[in-house]
KOLRO-802738 format. One line per 10 residues: number of its first residue (from 1); their letters; for each residue x, y, z of N, C-alpha, C. Coordinates in nm, 2 decimals. Layout:
BEGIN
NUM	a	X,Y,Z,X,Y,Z,X,Y,Z  ... .
***
This chain:
BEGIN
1	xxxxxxxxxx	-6.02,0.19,1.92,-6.07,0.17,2.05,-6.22,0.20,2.05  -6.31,0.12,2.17,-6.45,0.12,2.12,-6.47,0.22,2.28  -6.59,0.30,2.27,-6.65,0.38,2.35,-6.60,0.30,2.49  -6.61,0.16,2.49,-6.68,0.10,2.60,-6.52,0.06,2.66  -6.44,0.09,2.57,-6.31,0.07,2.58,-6.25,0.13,2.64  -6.24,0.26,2.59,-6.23,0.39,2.68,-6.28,0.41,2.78  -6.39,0.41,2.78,-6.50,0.40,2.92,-6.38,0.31,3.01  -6.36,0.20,3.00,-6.27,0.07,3.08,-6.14,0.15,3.16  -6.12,0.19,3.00,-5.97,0.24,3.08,-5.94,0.39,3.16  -6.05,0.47,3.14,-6.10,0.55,3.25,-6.07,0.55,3.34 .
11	xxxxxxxxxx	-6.20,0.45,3.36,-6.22,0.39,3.50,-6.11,0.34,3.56  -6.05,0.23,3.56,-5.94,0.17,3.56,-5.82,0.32,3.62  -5.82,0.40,3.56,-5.71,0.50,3.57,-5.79,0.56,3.70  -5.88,0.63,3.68,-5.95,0.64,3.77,-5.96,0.57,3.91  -5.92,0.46,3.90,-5.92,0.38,4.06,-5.81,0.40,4.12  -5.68,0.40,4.05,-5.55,0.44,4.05,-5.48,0.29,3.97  -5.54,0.23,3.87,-5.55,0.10,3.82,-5.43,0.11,3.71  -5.35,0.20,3.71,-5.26,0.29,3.57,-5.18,0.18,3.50  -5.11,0.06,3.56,-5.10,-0.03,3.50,-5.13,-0.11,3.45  -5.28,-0.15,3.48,-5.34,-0.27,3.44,-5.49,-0.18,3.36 .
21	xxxxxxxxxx	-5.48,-0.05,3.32,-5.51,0.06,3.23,-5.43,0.03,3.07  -5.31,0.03,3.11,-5.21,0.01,3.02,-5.20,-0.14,2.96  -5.20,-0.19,3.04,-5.21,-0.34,2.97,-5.34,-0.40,2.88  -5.44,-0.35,2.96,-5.58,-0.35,2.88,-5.59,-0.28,2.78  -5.51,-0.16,2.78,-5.50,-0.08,2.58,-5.40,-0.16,2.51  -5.30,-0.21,2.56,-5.21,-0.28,2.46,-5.26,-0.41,2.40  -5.36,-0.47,2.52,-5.42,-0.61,2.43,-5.54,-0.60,2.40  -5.59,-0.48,2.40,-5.71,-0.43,2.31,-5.67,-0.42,2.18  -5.59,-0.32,2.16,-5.50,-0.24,2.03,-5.48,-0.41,1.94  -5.42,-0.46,2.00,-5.37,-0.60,1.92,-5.49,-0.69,1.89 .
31	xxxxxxxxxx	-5.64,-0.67,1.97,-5.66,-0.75,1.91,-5.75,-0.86,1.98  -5.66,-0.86,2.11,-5.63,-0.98,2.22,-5.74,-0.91,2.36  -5.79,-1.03,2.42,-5.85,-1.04,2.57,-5.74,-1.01,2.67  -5.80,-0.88,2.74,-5.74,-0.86,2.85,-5.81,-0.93,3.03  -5.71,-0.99,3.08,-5.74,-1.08,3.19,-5.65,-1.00,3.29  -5.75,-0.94,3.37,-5.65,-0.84,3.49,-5.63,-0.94,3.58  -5.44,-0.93,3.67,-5.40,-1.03,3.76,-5.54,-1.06,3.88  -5.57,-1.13,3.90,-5.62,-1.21,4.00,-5.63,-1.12,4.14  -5.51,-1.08,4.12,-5.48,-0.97,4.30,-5.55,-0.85,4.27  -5.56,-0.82,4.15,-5.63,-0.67,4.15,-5.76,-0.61,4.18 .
41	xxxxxxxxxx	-5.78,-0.56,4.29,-5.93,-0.54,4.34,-5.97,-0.41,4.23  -6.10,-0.52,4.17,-6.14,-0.42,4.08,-6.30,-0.47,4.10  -6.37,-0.30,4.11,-6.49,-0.28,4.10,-6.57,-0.39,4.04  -6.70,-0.42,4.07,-6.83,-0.49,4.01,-6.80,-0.43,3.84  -6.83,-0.26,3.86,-6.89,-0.19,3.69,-6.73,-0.28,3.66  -6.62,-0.25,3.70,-6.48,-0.22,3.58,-6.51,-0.40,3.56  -6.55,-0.49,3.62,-6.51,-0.63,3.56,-6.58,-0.62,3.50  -6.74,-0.60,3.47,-6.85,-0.59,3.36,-6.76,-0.53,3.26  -6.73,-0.42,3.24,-6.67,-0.33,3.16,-6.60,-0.41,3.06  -6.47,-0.45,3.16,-6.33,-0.58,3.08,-6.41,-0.63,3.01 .
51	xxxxxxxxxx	-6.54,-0.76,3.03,-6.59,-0.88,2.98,-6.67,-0.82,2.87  -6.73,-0.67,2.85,-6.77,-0.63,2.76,-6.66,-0.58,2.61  -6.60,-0.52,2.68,-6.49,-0.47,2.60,-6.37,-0.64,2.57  -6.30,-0.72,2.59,-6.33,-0.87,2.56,-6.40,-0.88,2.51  -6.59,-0.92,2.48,-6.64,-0.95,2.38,-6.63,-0.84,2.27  -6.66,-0.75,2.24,-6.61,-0.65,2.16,-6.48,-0.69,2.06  -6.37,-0.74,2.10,-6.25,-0.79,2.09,-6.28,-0.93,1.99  -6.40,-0.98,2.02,-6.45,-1.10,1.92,-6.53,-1.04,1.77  -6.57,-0.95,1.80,-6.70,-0.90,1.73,-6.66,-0.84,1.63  -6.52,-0.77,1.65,-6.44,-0.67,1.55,-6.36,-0.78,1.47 .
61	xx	-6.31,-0.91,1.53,-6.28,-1.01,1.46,-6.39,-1.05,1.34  -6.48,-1.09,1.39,-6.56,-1.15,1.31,-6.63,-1.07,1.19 .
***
């Protein structure tokens, strides 16, 4: 997991976000882009956060 990763899931836990915390470590861990449901009201920083940590998710690929 990358700083910015952690940082993500923090936050996320921090909003009371605990399961979509959890899903974003499991398709981190694997590998994979995490895309939180649609309904989830989530902060300006935490959607920067996702798209950062997602790109990160390419970068360790390559």
């Amino acid at each position: 997991m990358t700083p910015n990763q952690n940082r993500a899931l923090w936050e996320m836990c921090r909003q009371g976000l605990h399961s979509a915390a959890d899903e974003a470590e499991n398709a981190w861990r694997n590998g994979e882009h995490f895309e939180p449901d649609q309904r989830t009201p989530l902060a300006r920083e935490i959607a920067q956060l996702i798209r950062v940590c997602n790109w990160e998710v390419n970068a360790e690929a390559a």
